[in-house]
DODRENLUM-746953 format. One line per 8 residues: their letters; for each residue x, y, z of N, C-alpha, C. Coordinates in steps of 0.2 Angstrom, whole numbers, always signed. Example, Ala and Ser with C-alpha at 12.3 -4.5 7.8 and 13.67 -1.06 7.14 Angstrom:
as = +66/-28/+39/+62/-22/+39/+66/-16/+39 | +64/-11/+35/+68/-5/+36/+64/+0/+39
//
This chain:
xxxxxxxx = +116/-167/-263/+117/-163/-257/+111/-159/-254 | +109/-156/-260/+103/-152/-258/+96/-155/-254 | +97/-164/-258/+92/-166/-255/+91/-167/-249 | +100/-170/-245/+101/-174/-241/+101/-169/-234 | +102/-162/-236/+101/-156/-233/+94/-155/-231 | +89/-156/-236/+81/-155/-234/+79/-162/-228 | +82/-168/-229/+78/-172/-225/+82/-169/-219 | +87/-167/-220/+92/-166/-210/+84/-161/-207
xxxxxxxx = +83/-157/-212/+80/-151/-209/+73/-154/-207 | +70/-159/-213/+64/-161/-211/+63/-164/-205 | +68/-170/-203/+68/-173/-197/+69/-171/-190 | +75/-162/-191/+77/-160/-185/+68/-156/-183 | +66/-154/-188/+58/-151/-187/+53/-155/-185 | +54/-161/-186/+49/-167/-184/+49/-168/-178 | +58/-168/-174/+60/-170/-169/+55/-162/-164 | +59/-158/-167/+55/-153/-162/+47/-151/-160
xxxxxxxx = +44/-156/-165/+37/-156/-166/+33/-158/-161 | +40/-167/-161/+35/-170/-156/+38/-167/-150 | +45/-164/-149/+45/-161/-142/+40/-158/-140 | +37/-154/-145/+33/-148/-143/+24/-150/-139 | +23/-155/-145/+17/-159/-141/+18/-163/-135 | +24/-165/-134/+27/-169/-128/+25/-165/-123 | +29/-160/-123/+28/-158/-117/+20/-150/-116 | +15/-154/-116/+11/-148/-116/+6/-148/-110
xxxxxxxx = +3/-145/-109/-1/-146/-103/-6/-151/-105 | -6/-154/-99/-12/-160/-97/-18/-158/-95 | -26/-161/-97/-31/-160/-94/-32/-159/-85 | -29/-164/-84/-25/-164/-78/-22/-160/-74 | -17/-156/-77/-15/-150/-74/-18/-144/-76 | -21/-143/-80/-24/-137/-81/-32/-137/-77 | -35/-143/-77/-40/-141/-71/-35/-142/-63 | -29/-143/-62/-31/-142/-55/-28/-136/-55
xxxxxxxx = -23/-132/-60/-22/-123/-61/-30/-122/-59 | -35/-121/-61/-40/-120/-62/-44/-121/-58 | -44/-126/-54/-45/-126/-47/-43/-122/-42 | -36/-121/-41/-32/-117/-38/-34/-110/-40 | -35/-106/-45/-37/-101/-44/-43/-98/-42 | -48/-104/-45/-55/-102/-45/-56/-103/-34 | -50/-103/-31/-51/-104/-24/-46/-100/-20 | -44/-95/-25/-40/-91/-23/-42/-83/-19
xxxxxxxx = -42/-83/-14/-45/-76/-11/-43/-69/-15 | -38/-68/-19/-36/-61/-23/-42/-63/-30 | -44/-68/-33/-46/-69/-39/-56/-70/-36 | -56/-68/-29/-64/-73/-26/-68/-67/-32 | -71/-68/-33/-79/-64/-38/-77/-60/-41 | -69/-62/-44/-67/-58/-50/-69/-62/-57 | -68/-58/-63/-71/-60/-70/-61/-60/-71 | -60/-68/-74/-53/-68/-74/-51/-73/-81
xxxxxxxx = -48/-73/-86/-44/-78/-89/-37/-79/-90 | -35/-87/-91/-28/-88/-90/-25/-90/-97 | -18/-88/-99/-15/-90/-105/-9/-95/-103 | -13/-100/-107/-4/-106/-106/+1/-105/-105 | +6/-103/-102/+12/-102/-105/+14/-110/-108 | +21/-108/-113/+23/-115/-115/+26/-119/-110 | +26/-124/-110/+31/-129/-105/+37/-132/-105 | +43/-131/-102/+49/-133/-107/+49/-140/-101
xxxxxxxx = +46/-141/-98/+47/-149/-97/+39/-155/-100 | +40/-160/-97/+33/-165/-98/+30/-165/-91 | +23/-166/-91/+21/-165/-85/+18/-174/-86 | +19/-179/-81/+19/-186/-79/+12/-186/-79 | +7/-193/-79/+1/-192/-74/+3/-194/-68 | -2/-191/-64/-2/-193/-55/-8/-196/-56 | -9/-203/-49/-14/-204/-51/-19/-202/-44 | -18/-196/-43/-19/-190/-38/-20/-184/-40
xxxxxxxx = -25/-181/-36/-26/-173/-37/-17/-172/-38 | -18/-164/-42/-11/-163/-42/-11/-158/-39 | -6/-155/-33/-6/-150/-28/-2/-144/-33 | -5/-139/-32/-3/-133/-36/+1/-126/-32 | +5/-124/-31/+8/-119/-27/+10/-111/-29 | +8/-106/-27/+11/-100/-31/+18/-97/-27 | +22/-96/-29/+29/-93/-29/+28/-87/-29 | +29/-83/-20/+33/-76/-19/+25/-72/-22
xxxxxxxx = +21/-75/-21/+16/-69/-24/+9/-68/-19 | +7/-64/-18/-1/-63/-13/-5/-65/-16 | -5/-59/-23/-11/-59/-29/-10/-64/-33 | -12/-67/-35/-14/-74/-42/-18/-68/-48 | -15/-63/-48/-13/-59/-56/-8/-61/-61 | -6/-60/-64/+0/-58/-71/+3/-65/-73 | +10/-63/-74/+13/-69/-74/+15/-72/-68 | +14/-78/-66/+14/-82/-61/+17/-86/-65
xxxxxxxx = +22/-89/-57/+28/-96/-58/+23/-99/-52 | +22/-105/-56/+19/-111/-51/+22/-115/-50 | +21/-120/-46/+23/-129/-43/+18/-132/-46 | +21/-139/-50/+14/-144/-50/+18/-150/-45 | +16/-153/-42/+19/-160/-40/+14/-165/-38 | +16/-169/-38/+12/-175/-37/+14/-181/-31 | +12/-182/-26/+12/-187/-20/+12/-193/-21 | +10/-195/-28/+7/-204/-27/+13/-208/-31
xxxxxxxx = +14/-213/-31/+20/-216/-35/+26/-213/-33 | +30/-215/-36/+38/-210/-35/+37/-203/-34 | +31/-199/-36/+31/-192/-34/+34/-187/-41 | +32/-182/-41/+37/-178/-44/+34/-170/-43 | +40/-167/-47/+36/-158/-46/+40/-155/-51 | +36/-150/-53/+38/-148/-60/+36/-140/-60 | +39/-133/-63/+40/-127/-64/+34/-127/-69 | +31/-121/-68/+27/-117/-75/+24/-112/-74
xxxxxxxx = +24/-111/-78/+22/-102/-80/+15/-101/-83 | +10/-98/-80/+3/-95/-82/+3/-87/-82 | -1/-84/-88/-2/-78/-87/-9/-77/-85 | -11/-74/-79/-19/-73/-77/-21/-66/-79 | -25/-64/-83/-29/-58/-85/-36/-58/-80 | -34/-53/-77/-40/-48/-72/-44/-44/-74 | -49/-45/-77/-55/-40/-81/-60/-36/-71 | -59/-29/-73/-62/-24/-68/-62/-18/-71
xxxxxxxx = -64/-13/-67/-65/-6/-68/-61/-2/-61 | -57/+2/-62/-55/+9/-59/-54/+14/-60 | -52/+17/-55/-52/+25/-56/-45/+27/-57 | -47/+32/-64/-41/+35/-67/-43/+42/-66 | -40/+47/-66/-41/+54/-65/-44/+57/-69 | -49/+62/-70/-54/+64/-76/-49/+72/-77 | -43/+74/-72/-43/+80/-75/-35/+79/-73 | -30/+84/-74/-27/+85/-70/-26/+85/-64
xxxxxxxx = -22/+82/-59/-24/+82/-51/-16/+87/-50 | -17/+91/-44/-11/+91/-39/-12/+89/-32 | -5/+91/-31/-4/+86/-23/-11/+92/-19 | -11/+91/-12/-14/+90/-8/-21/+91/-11 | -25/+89/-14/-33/+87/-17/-36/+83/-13 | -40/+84/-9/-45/+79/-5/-50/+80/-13 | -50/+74/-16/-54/+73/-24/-62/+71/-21 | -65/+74/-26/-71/+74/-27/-75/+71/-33
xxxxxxxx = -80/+68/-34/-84/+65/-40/-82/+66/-46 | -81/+75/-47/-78/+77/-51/-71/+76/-55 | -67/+74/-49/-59/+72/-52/-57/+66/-53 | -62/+62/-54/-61/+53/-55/-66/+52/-61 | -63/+45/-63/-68/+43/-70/-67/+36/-70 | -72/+32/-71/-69/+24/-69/-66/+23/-78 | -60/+17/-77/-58/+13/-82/-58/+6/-82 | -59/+3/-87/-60/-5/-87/-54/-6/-93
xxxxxxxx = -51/-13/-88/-46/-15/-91/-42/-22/-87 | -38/-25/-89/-34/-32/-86/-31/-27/-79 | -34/-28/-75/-29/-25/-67/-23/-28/-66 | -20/-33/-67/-15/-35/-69/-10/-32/-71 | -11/-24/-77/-6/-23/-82/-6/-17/-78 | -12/-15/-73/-10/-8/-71/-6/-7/-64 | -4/-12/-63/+0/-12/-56/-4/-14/-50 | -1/-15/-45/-6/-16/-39/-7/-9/-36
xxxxxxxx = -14/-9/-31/-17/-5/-27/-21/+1/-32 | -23/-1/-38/-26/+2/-40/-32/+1/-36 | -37/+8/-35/-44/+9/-30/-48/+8/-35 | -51/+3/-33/-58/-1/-36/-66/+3/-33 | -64/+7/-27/-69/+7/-23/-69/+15/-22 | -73/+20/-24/-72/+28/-22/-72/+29/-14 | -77/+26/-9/-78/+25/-4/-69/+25/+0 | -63/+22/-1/-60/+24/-1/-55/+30/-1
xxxxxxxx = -57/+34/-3/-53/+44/-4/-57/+48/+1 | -62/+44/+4/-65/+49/+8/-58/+51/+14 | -59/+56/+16/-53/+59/+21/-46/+58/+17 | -48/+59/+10/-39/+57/+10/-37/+61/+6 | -31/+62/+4/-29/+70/+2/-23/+66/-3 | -22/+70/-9/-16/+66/-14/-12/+71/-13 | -5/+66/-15/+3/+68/-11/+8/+68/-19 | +4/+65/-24/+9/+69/-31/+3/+70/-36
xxxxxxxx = +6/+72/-40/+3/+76/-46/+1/+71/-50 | -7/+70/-54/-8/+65/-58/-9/+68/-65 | -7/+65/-71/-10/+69/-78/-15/+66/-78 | -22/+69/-85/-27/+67/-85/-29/+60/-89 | -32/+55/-86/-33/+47/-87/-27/+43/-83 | -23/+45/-79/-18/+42/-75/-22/+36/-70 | -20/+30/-67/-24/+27/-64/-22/+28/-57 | -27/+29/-51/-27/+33/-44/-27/+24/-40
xxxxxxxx = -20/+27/-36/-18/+21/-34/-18/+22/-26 | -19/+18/-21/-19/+20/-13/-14/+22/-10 | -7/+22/-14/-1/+22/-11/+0/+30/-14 | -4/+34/-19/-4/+42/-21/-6/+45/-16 | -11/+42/-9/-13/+48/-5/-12/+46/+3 | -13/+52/+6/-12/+49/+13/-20/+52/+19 | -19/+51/+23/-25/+53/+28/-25/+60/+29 | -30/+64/+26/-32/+71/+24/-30/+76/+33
xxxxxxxx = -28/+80/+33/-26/+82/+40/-31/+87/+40 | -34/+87/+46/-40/+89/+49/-40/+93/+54 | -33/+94/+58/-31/+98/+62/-23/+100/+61 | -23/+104/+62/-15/+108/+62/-15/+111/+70 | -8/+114/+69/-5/+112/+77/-7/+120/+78 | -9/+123/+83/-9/+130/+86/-18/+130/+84 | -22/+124/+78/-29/+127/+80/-32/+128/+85 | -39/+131/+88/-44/+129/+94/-46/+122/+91
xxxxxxxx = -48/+117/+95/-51/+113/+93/-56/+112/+98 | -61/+107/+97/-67/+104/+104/-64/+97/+103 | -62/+97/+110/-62/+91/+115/-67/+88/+118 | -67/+81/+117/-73/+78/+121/-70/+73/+126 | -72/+76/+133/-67/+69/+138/-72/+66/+138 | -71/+57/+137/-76/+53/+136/-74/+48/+143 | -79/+49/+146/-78/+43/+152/-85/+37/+150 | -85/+35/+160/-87/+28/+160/-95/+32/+161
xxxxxxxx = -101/+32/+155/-107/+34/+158/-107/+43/+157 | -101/+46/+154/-103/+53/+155/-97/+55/+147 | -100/+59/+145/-96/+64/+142/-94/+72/+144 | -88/+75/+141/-89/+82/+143/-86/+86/+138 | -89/+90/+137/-83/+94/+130/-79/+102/+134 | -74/+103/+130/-70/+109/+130/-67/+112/+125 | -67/+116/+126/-60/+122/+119/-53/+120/+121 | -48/+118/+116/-41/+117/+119/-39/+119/+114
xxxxxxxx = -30/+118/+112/-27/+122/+106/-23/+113/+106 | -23/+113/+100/-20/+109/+95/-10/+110/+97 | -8/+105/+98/-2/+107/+100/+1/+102/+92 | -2/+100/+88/+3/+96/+83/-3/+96/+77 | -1/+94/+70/-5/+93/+65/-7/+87/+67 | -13/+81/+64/-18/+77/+64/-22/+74/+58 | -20/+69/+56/-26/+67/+52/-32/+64/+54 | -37/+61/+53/-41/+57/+54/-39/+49/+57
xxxxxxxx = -41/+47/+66/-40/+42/+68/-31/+45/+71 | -28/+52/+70/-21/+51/+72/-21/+53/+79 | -18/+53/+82/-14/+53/+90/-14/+61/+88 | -16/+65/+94/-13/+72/+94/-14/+76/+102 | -10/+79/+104/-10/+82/+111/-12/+89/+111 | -16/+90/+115/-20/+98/+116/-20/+99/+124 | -19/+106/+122/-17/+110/+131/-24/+116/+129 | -26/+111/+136/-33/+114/+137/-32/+122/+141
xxxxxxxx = -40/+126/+141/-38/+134/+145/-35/+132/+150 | -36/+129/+155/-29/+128/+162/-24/+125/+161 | -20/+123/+155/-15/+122/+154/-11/+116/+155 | -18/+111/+156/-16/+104/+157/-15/+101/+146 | -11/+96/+147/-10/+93/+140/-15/+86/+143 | -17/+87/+137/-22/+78/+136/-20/+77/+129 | -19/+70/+128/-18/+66/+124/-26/+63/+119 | -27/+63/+114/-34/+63/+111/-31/+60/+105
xxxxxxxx = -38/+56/+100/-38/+55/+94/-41/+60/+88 | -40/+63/+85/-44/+66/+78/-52/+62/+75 | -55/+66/+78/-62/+62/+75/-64/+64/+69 | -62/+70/+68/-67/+75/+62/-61/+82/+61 | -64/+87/+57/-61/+92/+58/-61/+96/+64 | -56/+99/+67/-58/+103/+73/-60/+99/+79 | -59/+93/+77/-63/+88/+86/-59/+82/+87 | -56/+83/+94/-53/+77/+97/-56/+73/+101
xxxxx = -56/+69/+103/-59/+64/+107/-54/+61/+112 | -55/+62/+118/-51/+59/+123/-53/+55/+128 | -51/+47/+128/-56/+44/+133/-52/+42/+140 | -56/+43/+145/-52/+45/+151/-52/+36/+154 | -48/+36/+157/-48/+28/+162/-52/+29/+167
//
């Protein structure tokens, strides 16, 4: 009985064996994955590798390029659900799964932050790591936080993300500020009083000494810019 029990087992593992070889990636599909991402605008002049995932189906030959599709996703990061399918003969398309690993550097916080910090040199430190595993909109680029002010609280080594901060305000409502009327060929400045807060690039209205309101942009601190028709 024992014996006849060891051969069930050895054959049902044989069977799975050859499943497992059956269905594995093809030369074939994995360069045209690999064409597909080396052509993908989120992966352009990144340093990137990909992990097979296993296949629960057989992938045919085509005796065609094989067209690759990404599923519900901008970035060609992390785990990614593809399409393979093929055009030529009968056709066919088939589901799979790749993991993309994203090799970069960003900035993680060097100290303790709190909210309203317009950050400096001093409060950032770069980290290197798969971008993939830290979330998207992680800041790759310092240039980035200029005029920007953080809106929660970060502990130290946290990674600084775009969606933490918002446009640093520049103006609050009852300051003096200098207005520039900007026309066709001429400029003109004046002193007015801020009727609203402002960031950088925002919409704000000032009622100048005679008591007219104009409507202006935030250029700088203290300085609106108004251009006239």
């Amino acid at each position: 009985m024992k014996a006849i029990y060891l051969c069930r087992v050895l054959v049902a593992l044989g069977c799975a064996l050859s499943w497992t070889a059956h269905a594995a990636w093809t030369p074939q599909s994995r360069d045209a994955v690999n064409r597909f991402l080396a052509q993908h605008p989120s992966l352009e002049g990144r340093d990137f590798s990909v992990q097979w995932m296993p296949l629960r189906v057989d992938l045919p030959k085509c005796e065609q390029a094989l067209h690759v599709k990404l599923q519900g996703r901008e970035k060609a990061w992390g785990r990614l659900f593809l399409s393979l399918s093929c055009e030529s003969g009968r056709g066919w398309t088939r589901p799979v799964n790749i993991d993309v690993q994203v090799k970069g550097r960003y900035l993680v916080a060097a100290q303790a932050l709190r909210p309203g910090q317009n950050l400096t040199a001093a409060d950032w430190q770069w980290a290197q790591g798969d971008l993939s595993k830290v979330g998207d909109a992680v800041i790759e680029d310092p240039a980035l936080l200029q005029d920007m002010e953080l809106i929660r609280a970060h502990p130290m080594g946290s990674p600084l993300r775009l969606n933490d901060f918002r446009q640093m305000t520049v103006i609050k409502s009852g300051d003096q500020v200098r207005v520039t009327l900007v026309g066709r060929g001429f400029a003109v400045s004046a002193t007015a009083q801020a009727l609203a807060d402002a960031a950088v690039g925002g919409t704000v209205r000032v009622r100048t000494a005679e008591g007219k309101i104009l409507q202006g942009t935030a250029v700088s601190s203290g300085s609106v810019e108004v251009l006239l028709e």
